[in-house]
C-alpha positions in Angstrom: -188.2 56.6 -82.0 -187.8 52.9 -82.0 -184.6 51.5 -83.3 -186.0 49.4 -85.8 -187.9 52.5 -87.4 -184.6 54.3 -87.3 -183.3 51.6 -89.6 -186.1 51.4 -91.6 -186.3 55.6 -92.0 -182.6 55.5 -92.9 -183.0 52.8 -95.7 -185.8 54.3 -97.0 -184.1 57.8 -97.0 -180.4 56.5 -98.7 -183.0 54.5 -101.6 -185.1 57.7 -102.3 -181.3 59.3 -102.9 -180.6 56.6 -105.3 -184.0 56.4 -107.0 -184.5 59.5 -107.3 -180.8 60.3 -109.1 -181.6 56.9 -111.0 -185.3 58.4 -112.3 -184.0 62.0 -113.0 -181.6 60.5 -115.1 -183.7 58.0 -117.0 -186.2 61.1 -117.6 -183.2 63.1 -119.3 -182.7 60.5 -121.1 -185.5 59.5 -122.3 -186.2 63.0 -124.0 -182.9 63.0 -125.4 -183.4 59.8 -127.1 -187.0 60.5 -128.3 -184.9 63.6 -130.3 -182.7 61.2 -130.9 -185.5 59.1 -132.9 -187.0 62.5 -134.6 -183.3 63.2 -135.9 -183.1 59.6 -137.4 -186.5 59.2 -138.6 -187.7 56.5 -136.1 -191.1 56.2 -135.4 -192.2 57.3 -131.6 -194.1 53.8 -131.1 -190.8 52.2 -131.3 -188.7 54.7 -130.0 -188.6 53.1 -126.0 -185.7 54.1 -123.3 -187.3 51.3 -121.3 -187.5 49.2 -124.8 -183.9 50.0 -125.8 -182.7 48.9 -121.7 -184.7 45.9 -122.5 -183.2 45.4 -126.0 -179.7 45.9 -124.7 -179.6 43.3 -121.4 -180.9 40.7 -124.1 -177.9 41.3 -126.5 -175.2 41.3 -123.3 -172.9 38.4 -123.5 -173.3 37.1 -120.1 -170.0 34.8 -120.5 -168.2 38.3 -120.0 -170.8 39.1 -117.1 -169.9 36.2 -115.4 -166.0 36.4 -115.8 -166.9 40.2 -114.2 -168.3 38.6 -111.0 -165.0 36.3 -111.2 -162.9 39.2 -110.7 -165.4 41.0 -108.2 -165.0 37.5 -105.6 -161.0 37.7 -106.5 -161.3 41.2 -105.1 -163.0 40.8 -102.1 -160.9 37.4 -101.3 -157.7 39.4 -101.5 -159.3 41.9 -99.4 -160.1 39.7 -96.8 -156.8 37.9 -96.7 -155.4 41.3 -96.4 -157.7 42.1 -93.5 -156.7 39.1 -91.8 -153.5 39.9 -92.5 -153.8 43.5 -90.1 -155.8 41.7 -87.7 -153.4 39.2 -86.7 -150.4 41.4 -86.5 -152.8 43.1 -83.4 -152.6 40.0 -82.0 -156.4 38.8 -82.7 -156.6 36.5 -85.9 -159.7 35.6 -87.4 -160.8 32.7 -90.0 -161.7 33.3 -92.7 -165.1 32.0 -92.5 -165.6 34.9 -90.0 -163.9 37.4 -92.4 -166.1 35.9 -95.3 -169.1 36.8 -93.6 -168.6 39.9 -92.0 -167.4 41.4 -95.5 -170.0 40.2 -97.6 -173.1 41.0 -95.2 -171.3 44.3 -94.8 -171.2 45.0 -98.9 -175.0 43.7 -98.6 -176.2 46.2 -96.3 -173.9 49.1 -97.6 -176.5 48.2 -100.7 -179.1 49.0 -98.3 -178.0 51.9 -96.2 -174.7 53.3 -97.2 -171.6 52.5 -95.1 -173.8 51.2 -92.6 -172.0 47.8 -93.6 -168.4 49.1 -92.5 -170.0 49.5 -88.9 -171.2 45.9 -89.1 -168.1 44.6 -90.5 -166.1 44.9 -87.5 -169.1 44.8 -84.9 -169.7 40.9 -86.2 -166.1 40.1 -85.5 -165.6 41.3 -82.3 -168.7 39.4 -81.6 -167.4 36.5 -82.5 -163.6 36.6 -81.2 -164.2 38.9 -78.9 -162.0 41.6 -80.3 -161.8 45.2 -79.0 -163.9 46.6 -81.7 -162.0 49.7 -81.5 -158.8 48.1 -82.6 -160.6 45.9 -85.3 -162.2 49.7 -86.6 -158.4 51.0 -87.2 -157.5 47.9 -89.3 -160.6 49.6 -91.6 -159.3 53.1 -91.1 -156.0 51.8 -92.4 -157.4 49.5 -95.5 -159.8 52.8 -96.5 -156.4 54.9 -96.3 -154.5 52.6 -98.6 -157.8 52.2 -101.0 -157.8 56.5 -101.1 -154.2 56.1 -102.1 -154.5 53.6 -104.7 -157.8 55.8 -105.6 -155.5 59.0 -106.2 -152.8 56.7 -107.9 -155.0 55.7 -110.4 -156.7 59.0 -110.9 -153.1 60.5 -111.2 -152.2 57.8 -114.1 -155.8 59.0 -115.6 -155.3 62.6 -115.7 -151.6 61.6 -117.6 -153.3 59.8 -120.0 -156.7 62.2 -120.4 -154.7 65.4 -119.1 -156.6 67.9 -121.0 -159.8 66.0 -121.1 -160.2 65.9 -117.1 -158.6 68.9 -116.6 -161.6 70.8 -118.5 -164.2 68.0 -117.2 -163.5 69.5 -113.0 -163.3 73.1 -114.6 -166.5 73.0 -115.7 -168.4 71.0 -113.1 -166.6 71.5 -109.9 -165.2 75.3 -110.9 -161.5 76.4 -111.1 -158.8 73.8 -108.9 -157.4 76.9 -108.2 -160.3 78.2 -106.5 -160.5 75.1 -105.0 -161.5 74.3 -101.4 -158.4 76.2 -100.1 -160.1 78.9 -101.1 -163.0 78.7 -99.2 -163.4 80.7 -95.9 -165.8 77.6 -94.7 -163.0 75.1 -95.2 -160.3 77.3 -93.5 -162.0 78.2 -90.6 -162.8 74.8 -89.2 -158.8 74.3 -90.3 -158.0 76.9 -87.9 -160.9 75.5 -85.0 -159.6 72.2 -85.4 -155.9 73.2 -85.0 -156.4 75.2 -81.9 -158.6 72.1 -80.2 -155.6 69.4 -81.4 -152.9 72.5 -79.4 -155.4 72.7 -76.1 -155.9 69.2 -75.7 -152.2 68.3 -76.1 -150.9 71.3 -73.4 -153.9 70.1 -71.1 -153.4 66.5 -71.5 -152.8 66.2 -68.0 -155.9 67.7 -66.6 -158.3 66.4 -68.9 -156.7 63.1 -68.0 -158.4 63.4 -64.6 -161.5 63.3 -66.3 -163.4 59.6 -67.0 -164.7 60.7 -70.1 -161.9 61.7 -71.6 -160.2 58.5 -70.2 -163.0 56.9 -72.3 -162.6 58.3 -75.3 -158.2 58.4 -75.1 -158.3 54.4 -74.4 -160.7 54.0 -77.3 -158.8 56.2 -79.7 -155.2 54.1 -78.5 -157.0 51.0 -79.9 -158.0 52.6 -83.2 -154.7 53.8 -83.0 -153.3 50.4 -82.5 -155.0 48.9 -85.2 -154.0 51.6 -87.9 -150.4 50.9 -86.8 -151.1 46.9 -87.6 -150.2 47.7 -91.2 -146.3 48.1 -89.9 -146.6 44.5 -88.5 -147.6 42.3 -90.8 -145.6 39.1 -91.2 -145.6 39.4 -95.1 -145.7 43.3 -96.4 -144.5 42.0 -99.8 -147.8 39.6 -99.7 -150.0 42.4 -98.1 -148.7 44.9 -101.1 -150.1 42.1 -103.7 -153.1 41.5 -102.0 -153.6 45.5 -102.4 -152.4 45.4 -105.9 -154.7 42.7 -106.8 -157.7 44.0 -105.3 -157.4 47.4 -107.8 -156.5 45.5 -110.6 -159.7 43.4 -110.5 -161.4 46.5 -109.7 -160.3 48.0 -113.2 -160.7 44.8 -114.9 -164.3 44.4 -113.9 -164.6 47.8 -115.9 -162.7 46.8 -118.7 -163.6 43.3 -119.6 -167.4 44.5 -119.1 -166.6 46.6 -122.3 -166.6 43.3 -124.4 -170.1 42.1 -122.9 -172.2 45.0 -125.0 -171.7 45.8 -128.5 -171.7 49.4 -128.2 -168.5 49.2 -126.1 -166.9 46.4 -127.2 -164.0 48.7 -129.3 -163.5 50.7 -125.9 -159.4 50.7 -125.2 -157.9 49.6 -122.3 -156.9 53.5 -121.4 -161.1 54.4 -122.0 -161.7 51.9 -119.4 -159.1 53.4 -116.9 -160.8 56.7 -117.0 -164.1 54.8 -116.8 -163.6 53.1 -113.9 -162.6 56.3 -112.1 -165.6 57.6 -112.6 -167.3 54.4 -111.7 -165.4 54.4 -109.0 -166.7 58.2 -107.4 -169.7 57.1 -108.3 -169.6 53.9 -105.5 -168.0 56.4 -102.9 -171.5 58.9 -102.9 -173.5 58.1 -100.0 -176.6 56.3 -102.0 -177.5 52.5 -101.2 -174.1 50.7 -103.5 -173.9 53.7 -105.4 -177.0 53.7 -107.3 -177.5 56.1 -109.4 -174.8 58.1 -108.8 -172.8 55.6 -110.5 -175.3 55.3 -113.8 -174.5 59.3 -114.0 -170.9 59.4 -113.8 -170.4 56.4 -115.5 -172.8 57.5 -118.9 -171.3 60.9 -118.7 -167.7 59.8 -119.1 -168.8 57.6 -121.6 -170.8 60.0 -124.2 -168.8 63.5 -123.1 -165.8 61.9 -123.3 -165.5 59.4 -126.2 -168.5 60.2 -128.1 -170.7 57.0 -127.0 -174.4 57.4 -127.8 -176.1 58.6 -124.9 -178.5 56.0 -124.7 -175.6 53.0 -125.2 -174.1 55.0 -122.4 -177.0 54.4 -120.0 -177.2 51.0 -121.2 -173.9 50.1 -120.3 -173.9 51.8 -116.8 -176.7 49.7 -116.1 -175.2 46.5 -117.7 -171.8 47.5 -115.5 -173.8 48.0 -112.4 -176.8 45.5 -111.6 -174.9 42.1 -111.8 -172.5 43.0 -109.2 -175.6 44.4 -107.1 -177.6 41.9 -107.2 -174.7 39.4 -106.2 -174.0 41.5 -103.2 -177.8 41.2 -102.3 -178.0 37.2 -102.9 -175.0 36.7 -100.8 -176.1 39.1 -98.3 -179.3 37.2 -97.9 -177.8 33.7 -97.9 -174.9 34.2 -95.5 -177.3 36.7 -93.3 -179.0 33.8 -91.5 -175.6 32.1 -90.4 -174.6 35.2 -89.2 -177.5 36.0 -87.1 -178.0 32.2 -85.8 -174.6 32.5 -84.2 -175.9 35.3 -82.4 -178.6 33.6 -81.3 -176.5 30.5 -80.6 -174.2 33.0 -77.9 -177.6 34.8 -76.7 -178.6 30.6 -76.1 -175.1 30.1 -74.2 -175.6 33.4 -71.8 -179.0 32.4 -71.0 -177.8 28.7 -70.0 -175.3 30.0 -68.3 -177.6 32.4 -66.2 -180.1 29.5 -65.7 -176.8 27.6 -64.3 
């Protein structure tokens, strides 16, 4: 199958995920708000979902939309200063121009195909500095490690706040933590595989040395290695701990400060909009193109189960939350996508003169 197909098969598969999640829910609640219009006496020619959605993006003060995307760049401009931060402690810095790029085409096509973009993050800069991309891979291992700690930290400070509210939330829908995936046979045996291949490959380390492949494969896993490790070397941990302190605050403010851009939210607390943006959150980390759909879920069940939000304002503001930061990722995809490919084509230019030479 041509590569180009692949992609194309791939997109199209990761959008049906999204579109279809984003359509079953609209359908739900589209009957739940037509008996929502029988219960209040509303007449079914103006009793819309699509007219509501329509209704509720032209009431959204966009001045709090836009102070949203503020935060969003802040984010990403911390976590590129960070990045930089790891990759020059390996010993291959980068500008920021190059780290600009490579992160914001990377969110774009995540939008597209998910984490697709976090294999063309660090392909696009060992293009361009000529970086073992192996090594440039563990400076993402490391940076996805410390956002799953920062993910837990905050869901730990939610369930303290919302103890008994969460507790029975994963009770219901994900069945007893006690039960949990320790208690499945599936998970334990590929424990127990995994364990025994780690214990063969470390008391025949020497033999499988002998063997290219595995040579391959060892060097390769010594630069990942390498670059994980670049989080003990940075030259400023007290700035590197800020940079990942901002980049989560922002995170939660873009949650929080949307509140105040739809009138059905607008009371919301500051604690509401913690447990909100974990659930916004999960919703990103679901494999559909930026998290569509799965986020308008989450985010609209938190929001009407939880504190007793109408279920349509719920949808609306999942929506509202969702789409602006979206479509930026799309625009700046598509505008710094051609500067990115012509300086591929401007090194493709340079080998072939060279050849010709």
């Amino acid at each position: 199958m041509n590569q180009y197909v692949k992609i194309i098969f791939r997109f199209l598969f990761f959008l049906g995920i999204g579109v279809a999640i984003l359509y079953w829910l609209y359908t739900s609640q589209e009957n739940a708000y037509q008996i929502y219009c029988a219960e209040n006496h509303i007449a079914p020619e103006d009793c819309s979902l699509l007219g509501k959605l329509y209704e509720d993006f032209s009431s959204v003060k966009y001045s709090w939309v836009f102070l949203v995307l503020i935060f969003y760049m802040m984010s990403n401009v911390s976590r590129i200063l960070r990045w930089m931060m790891m990759l020059k402690s390996i010993g291959h810095p980068t500008k920021f121009k190059t780290a600009f790029i490579a992160t914001m085409t990377g969110y774009f096509i995540n939008s597209l195909i998910p984490r697709a973009g976090e294999l063309a993050r660090p392909g696009y800069v060992s293009f361009v500095d000529k970086t073992p991309i192996e090594k440039i891979i563990g400076t993402i291992a490391i940076e996805r490690a410390i956002d799953v700690l920062f993910l837990i930290s905050v869901m730990g400070l939610g369930f303290f706040l919302e103890f008994d509210m969460l507790y029975d939330f994963v009770v219901e829908n994900m069945g007893d933590p006690k039960e949990g995936l320790l208690g499945s046979p599936l998970i334990l045996g590929l424990g127990v595989v995994g364990l025994i291949v780690v214990i063969f490959g470390f008391v025949y380390r020497g033999k499988l040395r002998q063997n290219k492949i595995f040579n391959f494969v060892e060097n390769k896993l010594k630069g990942v290695w390498e670059g994980v490790m670049s989080v003990r070397h940075v030259e400023k941990p007290w700035l590197f701990i800020l940079h990942s302190l901002n980049i989560w605050f922002m995170y939660y403010l873009m949650t929080y400060v949307g509140f105040f851009a739809f009138s059905a939210t607008e009371h919301l607390s500051a604690e509401t909009g913690i447990i909100v943006f974990i659930f916004g959150t999960l919703g990103i980390v679901i494999p559909s193109p930026g998290g569509l759909g799965a986020y308008q879920y989450l985010v609209t069940t938190c929001l009407d189960q939880f504190y007793g939000l109408e279920y349509s304002d719920a949808f609306s503001f999942s929506n509202i939350a969702f789409w602006p930061i979206y479509f930026l990722n799309i625009i700046l995809g598509l505008i710094l996508l051609p500067f990115a490919m012509s300086y591929f084509s401007k090194k493709d230019d340079g080998k072939t003169e060279e050849k010709i030479n």
